[in-house]
C-alpha positions in Angstrom: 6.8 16.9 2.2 8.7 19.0 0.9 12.5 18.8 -1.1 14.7 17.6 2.2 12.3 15.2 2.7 12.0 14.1 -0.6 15.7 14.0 -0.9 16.6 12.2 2.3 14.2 9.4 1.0 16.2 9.2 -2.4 19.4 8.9 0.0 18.0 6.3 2.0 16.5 4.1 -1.4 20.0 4.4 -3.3 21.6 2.5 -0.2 19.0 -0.4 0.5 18.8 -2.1 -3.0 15.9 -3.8 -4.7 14.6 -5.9 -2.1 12.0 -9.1 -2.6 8.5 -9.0 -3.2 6.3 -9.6 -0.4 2.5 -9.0 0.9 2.4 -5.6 3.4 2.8 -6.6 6.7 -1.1 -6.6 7.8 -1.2 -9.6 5.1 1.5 -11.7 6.5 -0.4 -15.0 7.3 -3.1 -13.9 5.1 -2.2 -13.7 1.6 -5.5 -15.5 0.7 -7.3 -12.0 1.2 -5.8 -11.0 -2.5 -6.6 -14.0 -4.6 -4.3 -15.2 -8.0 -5.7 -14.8 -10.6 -3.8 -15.5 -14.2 -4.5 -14.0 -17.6 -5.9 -17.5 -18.7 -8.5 -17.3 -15.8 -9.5 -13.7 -17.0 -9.8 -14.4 -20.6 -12.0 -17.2 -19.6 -14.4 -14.5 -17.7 -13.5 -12.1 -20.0 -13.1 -9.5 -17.4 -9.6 -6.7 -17.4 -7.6 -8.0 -14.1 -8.5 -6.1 -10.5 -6.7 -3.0 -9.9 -4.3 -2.1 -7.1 -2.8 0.7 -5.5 0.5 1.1 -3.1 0.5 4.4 -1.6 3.9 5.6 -0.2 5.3 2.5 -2.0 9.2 2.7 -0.9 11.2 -0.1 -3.3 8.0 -1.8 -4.5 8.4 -4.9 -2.8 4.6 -4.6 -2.3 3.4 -3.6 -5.5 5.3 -5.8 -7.4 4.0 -8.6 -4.9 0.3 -7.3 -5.9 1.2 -7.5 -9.4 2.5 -11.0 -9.4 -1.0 -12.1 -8.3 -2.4 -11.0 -11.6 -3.2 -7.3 -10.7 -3.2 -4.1 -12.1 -1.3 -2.0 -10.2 0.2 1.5 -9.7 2.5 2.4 -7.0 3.0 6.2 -6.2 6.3 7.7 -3.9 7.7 11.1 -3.4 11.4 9.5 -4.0 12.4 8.8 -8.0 15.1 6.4 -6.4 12.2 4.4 -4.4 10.1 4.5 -8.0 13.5 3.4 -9.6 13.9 0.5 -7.2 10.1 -0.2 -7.7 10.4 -0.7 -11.9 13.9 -2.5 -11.5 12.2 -4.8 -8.9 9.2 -5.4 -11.4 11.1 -5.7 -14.4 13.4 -8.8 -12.6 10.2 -10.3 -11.6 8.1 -10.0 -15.2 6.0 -7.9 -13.6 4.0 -4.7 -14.7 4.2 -1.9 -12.2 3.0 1.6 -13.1 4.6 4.4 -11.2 3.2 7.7 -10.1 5.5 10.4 -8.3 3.8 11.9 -6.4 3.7 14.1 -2.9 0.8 12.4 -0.7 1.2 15.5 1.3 -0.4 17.2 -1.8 -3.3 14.3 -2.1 -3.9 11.6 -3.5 -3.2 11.1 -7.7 -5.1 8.9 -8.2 -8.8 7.6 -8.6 -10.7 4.9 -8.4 -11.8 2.2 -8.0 -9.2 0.3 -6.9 -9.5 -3.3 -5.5 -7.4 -3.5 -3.5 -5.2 -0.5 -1.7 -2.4 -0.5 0.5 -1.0 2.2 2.5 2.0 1.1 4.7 4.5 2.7 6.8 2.8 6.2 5.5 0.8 8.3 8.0 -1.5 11.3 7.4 -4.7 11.1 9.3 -6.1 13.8 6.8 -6.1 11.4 3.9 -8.2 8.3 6.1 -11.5 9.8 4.8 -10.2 9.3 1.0 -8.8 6.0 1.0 -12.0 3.9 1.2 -13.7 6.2 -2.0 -10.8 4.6 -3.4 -12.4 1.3 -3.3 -14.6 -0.6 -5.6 -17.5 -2.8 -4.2 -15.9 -5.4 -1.9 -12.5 -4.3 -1.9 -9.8 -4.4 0.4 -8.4 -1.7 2.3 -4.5 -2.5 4.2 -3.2 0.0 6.5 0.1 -0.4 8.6 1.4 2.5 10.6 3.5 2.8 13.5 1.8 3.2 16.5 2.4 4.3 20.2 0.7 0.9 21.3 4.1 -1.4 22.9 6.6 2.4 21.6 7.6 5.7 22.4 5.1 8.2 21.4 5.9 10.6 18.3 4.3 12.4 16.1 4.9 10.0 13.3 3.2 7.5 15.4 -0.8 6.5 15.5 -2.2 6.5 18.9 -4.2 3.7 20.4 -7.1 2.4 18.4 -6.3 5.4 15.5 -7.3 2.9 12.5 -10.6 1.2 14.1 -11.7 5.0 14.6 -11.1 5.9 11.0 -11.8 2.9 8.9 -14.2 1.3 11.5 -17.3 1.7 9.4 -16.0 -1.2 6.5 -16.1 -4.5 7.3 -12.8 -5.0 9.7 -11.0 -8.4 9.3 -7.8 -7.2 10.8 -7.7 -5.2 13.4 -4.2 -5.4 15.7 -2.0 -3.2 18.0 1.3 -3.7 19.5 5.3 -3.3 19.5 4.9 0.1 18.4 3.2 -1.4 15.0 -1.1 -0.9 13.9 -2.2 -2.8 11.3 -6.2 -2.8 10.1 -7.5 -4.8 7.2 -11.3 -3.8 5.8 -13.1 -4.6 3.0 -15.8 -2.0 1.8 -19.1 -3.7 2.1 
């Protein structure tokens, strides 16, 4: 991405403030696809708490809303102002957010297994392969983009039917196109 990128996104993130956690987009309607979970429901299995990953995670709205359902979760962004907004954000809400900045255009930081993994408003066709090795058994896979479907064209844009062809081999439960928006929920199998 590159420093002018990185530093127009730490212009934009110190003018928008913290903003409220929320499911990505994909999930609206849907939250049920993430189950809560609490600690006392954990200690009772005596399993560590699901892991969760927001890639490209802007103010953390999302990851903090992943971490309110009893997740693990790291959020990574190339802007220090988004990861800023991201721990402030988390800290108001009691929540535990672990940061990672971090260039995407570089490649992922991260590893696996994650169980759930969200990737919204971020697109780079050349990391579609990776995402789903990020998964554990079973888990879910959110991917919002813009899209040409109902918009302009650009080359920030997915073209029609982008996300079925990349991610069509998991199990798709979302799957929509339309006012210049894709969305595609998958679980692995």
């Amino acid at each position: 991405m590159g420093d002018e990128d990185r530093d127009r996104w730490d212009r934009r993130f110190a003018t928008v403030g913290p903003g409220l956690p929320g499911p990505p987009t994909a999930l609206a309607g849907r939250e049920d696809l993430v189950p809560e979970e609490d600690a006392a429901q954990r200690s009772s299995t005596r399993r560590p708490p699901g892991r969760a990953l927001d890639l490209a995670c802007g103010r953390g709205t999302v990851a903090v809303w992943l971490a309110s359902r009893g997740l693990s979760t790291t959020a990574v962004d190339v802007s220090p102002e988004a990861l800023r907004l991201t721990t402030a954000l988390a800290a108001k809400r009691g929540a535990e957010v672990t940061t990672v900045l971090a260039d995407l255009d570089d490649g992922l930081p991260v590893s696996g297994p994650f169980d759930v993994v969200v990737c919204q408003r971020f697109r780079d066709p050349t990391l579609y392969p990776a995402l789903p090795r990020l998964l554990a058994p079973g888990g879910l896979l959110v991917v919002s983009v813009l899209s040409t479907v109902g918009d302009e064209g650009g080359s920030y844009r997915a073209g029609p039917g982008e996300l079925r062809a990349a991610f069509g081999h998991l199990e798709v439960l979302v799957d929509e196109e339309g006012r210049g928006e894709a969305h595609l929920v998958a679980r692995v199998p």
